[in-house]
C-alpha positions as CSV (number, residue, x, y, z in Angstrom):
1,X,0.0,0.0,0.0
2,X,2.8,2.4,0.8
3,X,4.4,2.4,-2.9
4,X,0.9,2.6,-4.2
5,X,0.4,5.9,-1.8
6,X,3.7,6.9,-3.0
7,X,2.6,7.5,-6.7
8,X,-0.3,8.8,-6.2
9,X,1.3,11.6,-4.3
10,X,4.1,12.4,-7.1
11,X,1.1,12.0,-9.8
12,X,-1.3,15.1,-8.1
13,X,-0.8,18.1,-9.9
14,X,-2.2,20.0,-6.9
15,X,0.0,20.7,-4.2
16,X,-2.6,21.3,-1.4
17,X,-3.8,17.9,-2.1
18,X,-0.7,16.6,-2.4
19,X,0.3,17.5,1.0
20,X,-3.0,16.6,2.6
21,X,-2.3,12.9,1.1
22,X,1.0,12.4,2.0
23,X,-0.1,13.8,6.0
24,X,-2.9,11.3,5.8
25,X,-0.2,8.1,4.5
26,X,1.7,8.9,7.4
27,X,-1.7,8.8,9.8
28,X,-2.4,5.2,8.2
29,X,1.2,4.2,9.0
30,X,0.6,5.4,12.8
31,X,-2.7,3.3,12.8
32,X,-1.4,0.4,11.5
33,X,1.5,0.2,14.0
34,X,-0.8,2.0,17.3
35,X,-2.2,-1.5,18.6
36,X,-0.3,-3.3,21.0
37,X,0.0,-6.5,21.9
38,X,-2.2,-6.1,25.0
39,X,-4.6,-4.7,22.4
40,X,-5.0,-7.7,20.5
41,X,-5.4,-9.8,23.1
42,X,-8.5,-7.7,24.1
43,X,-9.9,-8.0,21.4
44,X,-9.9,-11.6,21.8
45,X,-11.7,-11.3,25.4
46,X,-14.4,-8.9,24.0
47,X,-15.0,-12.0,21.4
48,X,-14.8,-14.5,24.8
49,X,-17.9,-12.1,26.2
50,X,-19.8,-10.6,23.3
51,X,-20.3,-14.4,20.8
52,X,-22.0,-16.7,23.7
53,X,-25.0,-13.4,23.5
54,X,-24.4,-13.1,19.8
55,X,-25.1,-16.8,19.2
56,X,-27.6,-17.9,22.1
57,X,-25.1,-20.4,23.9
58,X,-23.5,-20.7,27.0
59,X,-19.7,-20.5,25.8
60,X,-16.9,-19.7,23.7
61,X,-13.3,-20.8,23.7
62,X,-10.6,-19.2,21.7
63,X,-7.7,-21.9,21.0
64,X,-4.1,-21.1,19.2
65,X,-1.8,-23.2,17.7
66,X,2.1,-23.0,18.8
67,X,4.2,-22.4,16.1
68,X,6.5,-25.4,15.1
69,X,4.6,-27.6,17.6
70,X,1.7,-30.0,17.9
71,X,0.4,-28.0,20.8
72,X,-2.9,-26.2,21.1
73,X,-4.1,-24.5,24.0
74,X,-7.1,-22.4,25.1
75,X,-5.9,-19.0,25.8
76,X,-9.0,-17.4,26.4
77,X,-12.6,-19.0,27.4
78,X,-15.9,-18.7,29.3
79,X,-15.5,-19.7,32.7
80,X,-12.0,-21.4,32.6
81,X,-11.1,-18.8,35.8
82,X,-7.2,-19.4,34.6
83,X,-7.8,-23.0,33.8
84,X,-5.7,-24.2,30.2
85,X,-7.1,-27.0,27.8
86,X,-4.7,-28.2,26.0
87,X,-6.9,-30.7,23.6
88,X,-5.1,-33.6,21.6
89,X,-4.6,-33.0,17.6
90,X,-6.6,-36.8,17.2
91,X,-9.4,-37.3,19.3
92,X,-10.9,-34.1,19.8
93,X,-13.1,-31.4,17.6
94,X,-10.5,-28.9,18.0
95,X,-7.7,-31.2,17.3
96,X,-9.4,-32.3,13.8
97,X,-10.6,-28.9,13.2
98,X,-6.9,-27.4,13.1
99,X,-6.0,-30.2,11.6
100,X,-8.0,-30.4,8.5
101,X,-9.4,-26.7,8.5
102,X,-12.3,-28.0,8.0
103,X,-15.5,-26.5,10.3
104,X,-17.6,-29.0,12.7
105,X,-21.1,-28.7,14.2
106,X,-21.3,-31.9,16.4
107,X,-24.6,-32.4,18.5
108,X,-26.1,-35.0,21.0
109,X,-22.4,-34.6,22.3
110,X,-23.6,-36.1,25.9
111,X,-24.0,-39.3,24.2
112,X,-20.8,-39.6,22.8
113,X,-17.3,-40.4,23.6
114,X,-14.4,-38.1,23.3
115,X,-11.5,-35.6,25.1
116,X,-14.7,-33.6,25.6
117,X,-16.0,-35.7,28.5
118,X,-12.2,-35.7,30.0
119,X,-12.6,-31.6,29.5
120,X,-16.4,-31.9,31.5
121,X,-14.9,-33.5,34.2
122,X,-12.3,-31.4,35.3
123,X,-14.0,-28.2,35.0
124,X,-17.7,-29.5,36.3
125,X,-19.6,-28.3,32.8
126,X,-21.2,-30.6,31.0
127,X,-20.7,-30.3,26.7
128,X,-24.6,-31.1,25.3
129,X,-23.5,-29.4,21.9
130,X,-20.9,-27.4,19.6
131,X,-19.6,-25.8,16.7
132,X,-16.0,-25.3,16.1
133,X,-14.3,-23.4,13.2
134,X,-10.6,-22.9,12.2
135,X,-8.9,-19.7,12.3
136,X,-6.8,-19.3,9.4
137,X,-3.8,-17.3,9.2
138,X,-3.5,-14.0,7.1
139,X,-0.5,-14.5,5.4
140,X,-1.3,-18.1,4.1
141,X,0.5,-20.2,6.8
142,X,-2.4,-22.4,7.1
143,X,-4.5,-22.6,10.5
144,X,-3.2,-20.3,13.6
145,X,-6.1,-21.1,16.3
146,X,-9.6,-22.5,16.4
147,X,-13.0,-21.1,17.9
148,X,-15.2,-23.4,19.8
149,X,-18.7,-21.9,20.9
150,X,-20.4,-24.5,23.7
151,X,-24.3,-25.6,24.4
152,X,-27.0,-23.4,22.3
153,X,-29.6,-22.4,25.0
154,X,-33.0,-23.3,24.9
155,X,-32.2,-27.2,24.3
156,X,-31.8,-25.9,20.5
157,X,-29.2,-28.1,18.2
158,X,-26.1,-25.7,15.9
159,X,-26.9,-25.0,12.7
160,X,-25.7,-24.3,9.4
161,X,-26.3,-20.8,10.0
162,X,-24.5,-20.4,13.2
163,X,-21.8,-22.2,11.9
164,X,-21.6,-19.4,9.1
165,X,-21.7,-16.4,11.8
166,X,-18.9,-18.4,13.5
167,X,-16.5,-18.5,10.1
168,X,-17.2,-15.1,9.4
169,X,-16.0,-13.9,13.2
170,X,-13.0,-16.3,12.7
171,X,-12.1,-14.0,9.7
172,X,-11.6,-11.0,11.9
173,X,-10.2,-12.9,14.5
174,X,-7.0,-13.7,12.3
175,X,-5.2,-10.9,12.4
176,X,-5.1,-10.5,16.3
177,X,-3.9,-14.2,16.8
178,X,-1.7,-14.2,14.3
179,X,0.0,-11.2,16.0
180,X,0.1,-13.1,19.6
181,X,1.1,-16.3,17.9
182,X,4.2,-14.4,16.4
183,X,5.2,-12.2,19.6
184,X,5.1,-15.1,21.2
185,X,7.2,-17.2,19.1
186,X,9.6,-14.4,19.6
187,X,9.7,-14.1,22.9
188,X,10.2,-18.0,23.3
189,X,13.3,-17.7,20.6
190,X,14.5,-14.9,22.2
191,X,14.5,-16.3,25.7
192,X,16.0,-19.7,24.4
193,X,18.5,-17.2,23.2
194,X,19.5,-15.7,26.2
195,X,19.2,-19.1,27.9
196,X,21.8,-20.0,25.0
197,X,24.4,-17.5,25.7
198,X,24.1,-17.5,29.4
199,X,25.1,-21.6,28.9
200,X,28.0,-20.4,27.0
201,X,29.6,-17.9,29.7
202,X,28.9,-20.2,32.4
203,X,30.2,-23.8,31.1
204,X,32.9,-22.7,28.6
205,X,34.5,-19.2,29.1
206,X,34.4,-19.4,32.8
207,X,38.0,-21.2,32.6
208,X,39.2,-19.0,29.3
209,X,38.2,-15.7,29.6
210,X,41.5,-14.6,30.8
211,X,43.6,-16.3,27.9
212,X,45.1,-13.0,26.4
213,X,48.3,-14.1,24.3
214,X,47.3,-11.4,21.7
215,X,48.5,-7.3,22.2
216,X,44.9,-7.0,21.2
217,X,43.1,-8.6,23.8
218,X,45.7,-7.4,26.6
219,X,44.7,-4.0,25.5
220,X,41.0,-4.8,26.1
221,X,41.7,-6.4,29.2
222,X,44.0,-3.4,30.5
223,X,41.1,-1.1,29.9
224,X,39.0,-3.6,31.8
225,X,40.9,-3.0,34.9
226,X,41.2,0.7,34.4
227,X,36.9,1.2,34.0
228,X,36.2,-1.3,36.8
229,X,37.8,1.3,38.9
230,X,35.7,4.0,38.3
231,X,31.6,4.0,37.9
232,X,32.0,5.6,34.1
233,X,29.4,4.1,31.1
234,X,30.9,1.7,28.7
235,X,30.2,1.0,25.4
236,X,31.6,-2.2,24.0
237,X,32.4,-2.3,20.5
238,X,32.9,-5.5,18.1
239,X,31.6,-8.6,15.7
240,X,29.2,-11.2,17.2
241,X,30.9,-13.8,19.3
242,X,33.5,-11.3,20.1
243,X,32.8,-12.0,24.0
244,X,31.2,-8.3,24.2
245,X,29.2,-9.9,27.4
246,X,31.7,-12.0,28.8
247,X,33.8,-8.4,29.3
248,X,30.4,-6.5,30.5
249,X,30.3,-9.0,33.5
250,X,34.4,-8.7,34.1
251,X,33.9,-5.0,34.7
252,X,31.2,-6.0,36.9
253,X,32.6,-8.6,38.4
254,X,35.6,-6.4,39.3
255,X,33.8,-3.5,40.3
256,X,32.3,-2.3,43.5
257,X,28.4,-3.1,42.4
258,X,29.6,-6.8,42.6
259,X,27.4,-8.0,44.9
260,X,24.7,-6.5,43.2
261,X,22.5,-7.5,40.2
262,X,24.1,-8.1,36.9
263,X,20.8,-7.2,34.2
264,X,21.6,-8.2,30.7
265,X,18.8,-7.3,27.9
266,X,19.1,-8.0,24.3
267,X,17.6,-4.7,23.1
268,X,17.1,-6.9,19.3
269,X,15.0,-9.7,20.7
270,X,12.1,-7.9,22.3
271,X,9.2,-6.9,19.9
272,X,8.9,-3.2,19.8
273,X,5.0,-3.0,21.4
274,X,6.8,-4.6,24.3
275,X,9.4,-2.5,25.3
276,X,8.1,0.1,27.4
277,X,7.0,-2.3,30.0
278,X,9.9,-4.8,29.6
279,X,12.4,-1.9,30.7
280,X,9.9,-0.1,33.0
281,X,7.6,-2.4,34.3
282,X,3.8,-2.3,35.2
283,X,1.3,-2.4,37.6
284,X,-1.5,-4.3,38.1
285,X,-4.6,-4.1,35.7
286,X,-2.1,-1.7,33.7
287,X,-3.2,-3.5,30.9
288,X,-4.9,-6.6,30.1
289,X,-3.1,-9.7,31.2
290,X,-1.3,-7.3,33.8
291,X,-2.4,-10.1,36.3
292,X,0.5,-9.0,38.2
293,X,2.3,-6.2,39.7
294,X,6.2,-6.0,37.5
295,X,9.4,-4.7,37.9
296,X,10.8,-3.3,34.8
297,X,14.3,-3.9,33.8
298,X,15.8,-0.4,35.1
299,X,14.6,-1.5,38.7
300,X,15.9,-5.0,38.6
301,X,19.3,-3.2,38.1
302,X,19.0,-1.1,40.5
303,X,22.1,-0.8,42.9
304,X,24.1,-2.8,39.9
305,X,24.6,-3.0,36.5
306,X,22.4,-3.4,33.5
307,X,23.5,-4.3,30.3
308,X,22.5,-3.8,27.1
309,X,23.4,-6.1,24.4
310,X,22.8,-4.8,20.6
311,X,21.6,-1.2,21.6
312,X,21.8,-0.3,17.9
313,X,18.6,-2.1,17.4
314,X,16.9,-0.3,19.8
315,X,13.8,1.3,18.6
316,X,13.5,4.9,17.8
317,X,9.9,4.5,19.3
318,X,11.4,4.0,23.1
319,X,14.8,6.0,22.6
320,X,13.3,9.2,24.0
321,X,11.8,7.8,27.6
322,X,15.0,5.6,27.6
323,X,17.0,8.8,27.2
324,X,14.9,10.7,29.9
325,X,15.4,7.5,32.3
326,X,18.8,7.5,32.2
327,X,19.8,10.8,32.1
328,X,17.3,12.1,35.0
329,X,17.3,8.3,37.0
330,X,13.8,7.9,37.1
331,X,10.7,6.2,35.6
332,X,7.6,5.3,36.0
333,X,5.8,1.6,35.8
334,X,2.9,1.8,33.1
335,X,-0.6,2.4,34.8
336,X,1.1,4.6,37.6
337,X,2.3,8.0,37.9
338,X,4.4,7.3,41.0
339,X,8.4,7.9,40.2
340,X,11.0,5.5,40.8
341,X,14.7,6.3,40.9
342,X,16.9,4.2,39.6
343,X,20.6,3.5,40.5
344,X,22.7,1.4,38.0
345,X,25.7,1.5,35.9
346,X,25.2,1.7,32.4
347,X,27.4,-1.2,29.9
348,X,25.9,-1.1,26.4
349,X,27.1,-3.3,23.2
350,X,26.8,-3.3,19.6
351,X,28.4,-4.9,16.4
352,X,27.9,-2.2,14.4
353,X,29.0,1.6,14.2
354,X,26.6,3.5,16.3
355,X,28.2,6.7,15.1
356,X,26.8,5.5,11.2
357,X,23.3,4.6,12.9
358,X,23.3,8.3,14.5
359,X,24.3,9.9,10.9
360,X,21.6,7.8,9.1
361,X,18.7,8.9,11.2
362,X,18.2,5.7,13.0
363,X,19.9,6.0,16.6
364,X,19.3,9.7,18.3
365,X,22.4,11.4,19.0
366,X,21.8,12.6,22.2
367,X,21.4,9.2,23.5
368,X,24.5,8.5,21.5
369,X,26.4,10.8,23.9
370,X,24.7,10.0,27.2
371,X,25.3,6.3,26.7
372,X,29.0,6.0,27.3
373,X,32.2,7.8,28.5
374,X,34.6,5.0,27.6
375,X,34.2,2.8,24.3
376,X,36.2,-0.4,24.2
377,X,36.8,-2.2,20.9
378,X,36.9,-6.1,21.0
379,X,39.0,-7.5,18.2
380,X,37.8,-10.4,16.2
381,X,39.3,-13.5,16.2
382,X,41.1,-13.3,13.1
383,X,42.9,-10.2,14.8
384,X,44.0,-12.0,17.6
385,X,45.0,-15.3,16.3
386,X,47.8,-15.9,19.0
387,X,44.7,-16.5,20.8
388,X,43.5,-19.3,18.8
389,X,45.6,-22.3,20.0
390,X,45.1,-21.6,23.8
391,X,41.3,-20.9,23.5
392,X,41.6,-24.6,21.7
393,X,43.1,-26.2,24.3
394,X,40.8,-24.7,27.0
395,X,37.9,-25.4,24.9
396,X,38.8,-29.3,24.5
397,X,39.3,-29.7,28.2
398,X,36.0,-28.0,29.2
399,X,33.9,-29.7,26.2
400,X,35.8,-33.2,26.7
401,X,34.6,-33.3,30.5
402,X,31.0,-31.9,29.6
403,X,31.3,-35.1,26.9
404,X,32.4,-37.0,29.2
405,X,35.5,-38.3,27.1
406,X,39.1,-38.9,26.9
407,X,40.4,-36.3,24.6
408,X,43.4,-34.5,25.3
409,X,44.9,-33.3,22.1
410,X,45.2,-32.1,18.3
411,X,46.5,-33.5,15.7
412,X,49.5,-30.6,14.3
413,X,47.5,-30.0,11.1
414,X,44.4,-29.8,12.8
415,X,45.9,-26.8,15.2
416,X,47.0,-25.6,11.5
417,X,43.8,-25.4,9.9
418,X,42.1,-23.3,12.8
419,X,44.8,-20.8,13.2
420,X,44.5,-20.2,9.2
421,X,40.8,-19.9,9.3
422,X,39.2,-16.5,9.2
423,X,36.5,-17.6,12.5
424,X,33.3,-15.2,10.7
425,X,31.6,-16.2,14.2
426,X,34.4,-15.8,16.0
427,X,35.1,-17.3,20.0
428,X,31.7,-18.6,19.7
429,X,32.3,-20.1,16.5
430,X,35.5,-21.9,17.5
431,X,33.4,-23.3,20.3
432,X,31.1,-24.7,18.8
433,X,33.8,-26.2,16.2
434,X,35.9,-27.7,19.2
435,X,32.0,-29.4,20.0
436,X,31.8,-30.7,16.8
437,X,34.9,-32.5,16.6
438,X,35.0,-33.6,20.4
439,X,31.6,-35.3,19.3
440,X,32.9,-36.5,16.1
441,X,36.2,-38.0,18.2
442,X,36.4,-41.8,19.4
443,X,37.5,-41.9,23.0
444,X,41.2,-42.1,24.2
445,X,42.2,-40.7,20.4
446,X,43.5,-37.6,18.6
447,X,41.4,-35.2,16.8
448,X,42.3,-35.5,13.2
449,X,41.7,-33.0,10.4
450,X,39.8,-34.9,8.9
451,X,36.7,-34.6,11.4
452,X,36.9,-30.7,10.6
453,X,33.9,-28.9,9.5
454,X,33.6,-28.4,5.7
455,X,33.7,-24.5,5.9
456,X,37.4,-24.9,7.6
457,X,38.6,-27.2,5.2
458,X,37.2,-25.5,2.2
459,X,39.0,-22.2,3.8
460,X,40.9,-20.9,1.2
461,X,44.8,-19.9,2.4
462,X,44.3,-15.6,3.6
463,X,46.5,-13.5,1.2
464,X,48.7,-11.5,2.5
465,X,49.3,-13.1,5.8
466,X,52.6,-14.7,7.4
467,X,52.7,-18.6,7.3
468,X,49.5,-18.8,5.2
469,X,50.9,-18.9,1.5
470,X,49.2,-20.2,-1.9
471,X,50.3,-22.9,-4.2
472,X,51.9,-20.8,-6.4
473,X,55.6,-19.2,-6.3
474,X,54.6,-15.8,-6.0
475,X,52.1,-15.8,-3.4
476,X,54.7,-17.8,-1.3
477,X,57.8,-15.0,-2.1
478,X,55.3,-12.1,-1.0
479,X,54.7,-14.3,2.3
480,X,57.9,-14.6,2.9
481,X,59.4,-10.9,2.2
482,X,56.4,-9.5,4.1
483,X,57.5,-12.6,7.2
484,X,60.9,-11.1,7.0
485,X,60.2,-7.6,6.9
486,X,57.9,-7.7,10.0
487,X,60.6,-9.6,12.1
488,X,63.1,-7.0,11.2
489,X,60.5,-4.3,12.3
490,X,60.5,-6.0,15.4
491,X,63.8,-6.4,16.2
492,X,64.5,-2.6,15.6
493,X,61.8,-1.5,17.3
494,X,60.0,0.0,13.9
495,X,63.1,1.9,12.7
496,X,62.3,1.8,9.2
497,X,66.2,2.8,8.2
498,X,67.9,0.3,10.5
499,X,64.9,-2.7,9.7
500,X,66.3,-1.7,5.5
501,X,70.1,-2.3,6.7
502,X,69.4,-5.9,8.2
503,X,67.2,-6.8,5.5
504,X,70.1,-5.8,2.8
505,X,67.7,-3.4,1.0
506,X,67.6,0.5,0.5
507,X,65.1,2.6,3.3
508,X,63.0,3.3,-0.1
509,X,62.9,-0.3,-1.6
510,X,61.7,-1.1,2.2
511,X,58.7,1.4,1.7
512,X,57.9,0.8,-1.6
513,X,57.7,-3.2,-0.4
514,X,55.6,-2.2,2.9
515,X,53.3,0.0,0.4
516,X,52.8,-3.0,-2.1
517,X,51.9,-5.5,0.5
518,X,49.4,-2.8,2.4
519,X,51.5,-3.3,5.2
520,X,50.3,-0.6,8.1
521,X,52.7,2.5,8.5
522,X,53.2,4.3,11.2
């Protein structure tokens, strides 16, 4: 709709109208993205209270199908009072309705068999009738839910014609449980997620996060121990799998909020209508399904530290209360007026360049200044490959006890092949790699190249880098001069003039190699 609002804007000749248009596209973008989540859910209970009246029975019963799952559950119902039904895909009306999308009016139900009877005695009712329809999904992904209306007063039997109302109802219904379907979906990946990476830093890096051969990483770690000491905001810098987390909870760990909470959020894995109350909490009956009274995430961290991981992908919606919350250290819960003040120290991450997001529009710059003092840039792995062989090592003996196996070492070639790979994913990468081949490995033997994952093996040999040289004469002469021409860098300390005398060359030949080869100056 938006590219066919587009031409019909640059096709008016009148600019009045033209104007009036494009402020009218921009309402219909604000409607289509005003309703919440809570929204659509109420909509669903209005349906729960409003169809039993509209079709002269007792009950109605929304159901939804989990995505990827043979679940279904009731989520909302006539007198369930908090109760869940979670009906079997064969041997119930629901079940067979998802199933085949097909519609059902079933009466003289007291006489028959079925999960319905198993249903009637756990909540005391007693099922004489029903019709049941599917609720199909609005983007074609087959059936999302089910809606099951209960007992037509009067002793009456279903009918055709109720059966029609009910399909057409199910029609409007799609879009709202299509909506909680997918947030919820998200919100299970997104916690599986978290669940994910918390495994990680717990099991494996507990051991290794100290290994620091590289000058990369014993940089990182030096300004570690220098921000631990005082309360400034950090913003960490670098690729995924870089350990960007790992470091938040050292300068925690090391600081004097220790003994307070450590809050990590993923600012790219909560949907955008939930935001607001995932960072500042509600109240009861804020909204429906506020059941409960909840903290938000700035009061959980209150006293310690809360993180945020990918605060990039923050959106621009929230960025202006979340500016206002840090900045004057207060908030309020949704559905109350009262002001908290919070009290935490602010660690944020991101893998990409948060001074590019503020240029293109998408990040707002005065959060951009607020959010950190110091910024610390984690190298990828293929920077730090001094690090490689250690993390290896440490990995094997952690993932070889989790295993349970005898493992204790690597072939030569098979240390080779992962320092010369590039590591896209990086430490988490070369974890998951070290899993593989631990896995892959008979107990009591060596791990052999051969058990490596494709991608390694396939790795071509990186140009332009010491030890990792190509079949042909060339590539292996450029390896080499570039080999010698760092180690005489080295060993005079980067005097360009006295790194030419060992090497038997002129200072300008020296330059003119360094420039051909890209190698960094300075």
């Amino acid at each position: 709709m938006g590219v066919i609002m587009d031409q019909v804007v640059d096709q008016l000749p009148n600019e009045i109208s033209r104007i009036h248009l494009t402020n009218l596209k921009e309402r219909l973008r604000q409607v289509s993205t005003a309703w919440s989540l809570s929204d659509y859910e109420s909509l669903l209970q209005f349906y729960i209270h409003i169809l039993p009246r509209i079709m002269d029975a007792e009950r109605c019963t929304i159901y939804i199908k989990e995505i990827g799952t043979a679940k279904i559950y009731s989520k909302f119902g006539t007198g369930l009072q908090g109760k869940q039904i979670e009906p079997p895909l064969e041997g119930s009306i629901v079940g067979e309705v998802t199933l085949s999308g097909n519609s059902i009016i079933q009466n003289d139900m007291s006489q028959k068999n079925g999960y319905h009877r198993k249903v009637d005695e756990g909540t005391g009712y007693i099922t004489l009738n029903t019709v049941c329809v599917p609720i199909k999904s609005v983007t074609g992904r087959g059936v999302t839910g089910a809606i099951q209306v209960l007992n037509k007063k009067g002793e009456a039997d279903f009918a055709d014609e109720d059966l029609r109302m009910l399909e057409e109802i199910a029609q409007y219904l799609s879009m709202s449980i299509e909506n909680i379907v997918v947030n919820q979906e998200m919100m299970r990946i997104s916690s599986q997620l978290n669940r994910e990476v918390e495994r990680l830093d717990k099991e494996f890096f507990h051991d290794t996060q100290f290994i620091a051969e590289s000058s990369g990483m014993r940089e990182v770690l030096e300004l570690v121990r220098v921000v631990c000491e005082t309360p400034v905001s950090v913003l960490l810098q670098g690729e995924n799998g870089t350990g960007k987390e790992l470091i938040a909870r050292l300068i925690h760990n090391f600081s004097d909020r220790r003994d307070q909470p450590f809050v990590a959020v993923n600012c790219a894995s909560i949907p955008e209508n939930l935001m607001e109350s995932e960072f500042f909490g509600y109240e009861k009956g804020a909204f429906t399904g506020a059941d409960h009274i909840r903290k938000g995430r700035f009061e959980e961290a209150d006293g310690g530290t809360l993180f945020l991981d990918e605060i990039a992908d923050m959106p621009q919606m929230i960025q202006p209360k979340f500016l206002r919350a840090i900045q004057e250290g207060e908030g309020s819960r949704l559905g109350s007026n009262k002001l908290i003040q919070y009290n935490f120290r602010l660690i944020s991450a991101t893998n990409k360049n948060l001074q590019e997001e503020v240029t293109a529009g998408r990040f707002r710059e005065d959060l951009y200044f607020r959010l950190f003092t110091v910024e610390i840039r984690l190298p990828p792995l293929r920077e730090r490959k001094e690090d490689i062989v250690p993390l290896a090592h440490a990995f094997l003996k952690d993932v070889a006890h989790r295993f349970k196996k005898n493992i204790t070492s690597f072939a030569p070639d098979v240390l080779k092949i992962l320092e010369n790979y590039s590591w896209p994913g990086n430490v988490r990468q070369l974890l998951r790699e070290i899993e593989r081949l631990v896995a892959f490995t008979p107990d009591m033997e060596t791990i052999k190249s051969e058990r490596c994952s494709p991608e390694l093996l396939a790795e071509p040999k990186t140009k332009n880098s010491i030890g990792m040289t190509g079949e042909n004469l060339p590539e292996q002469v450029k390896a080499l001069e570039i080999k010698l021409i760092v180690k005489a860098l080295k060993k005079t300390n980067g005097n360009r003039a006295s790194a030419a005398n060992l090497l038997n060359i002129t200072r300008q030949g020296l330059y003119k190699k360094m420039k051909r080869y890209q190698m960094e100056e300075g």
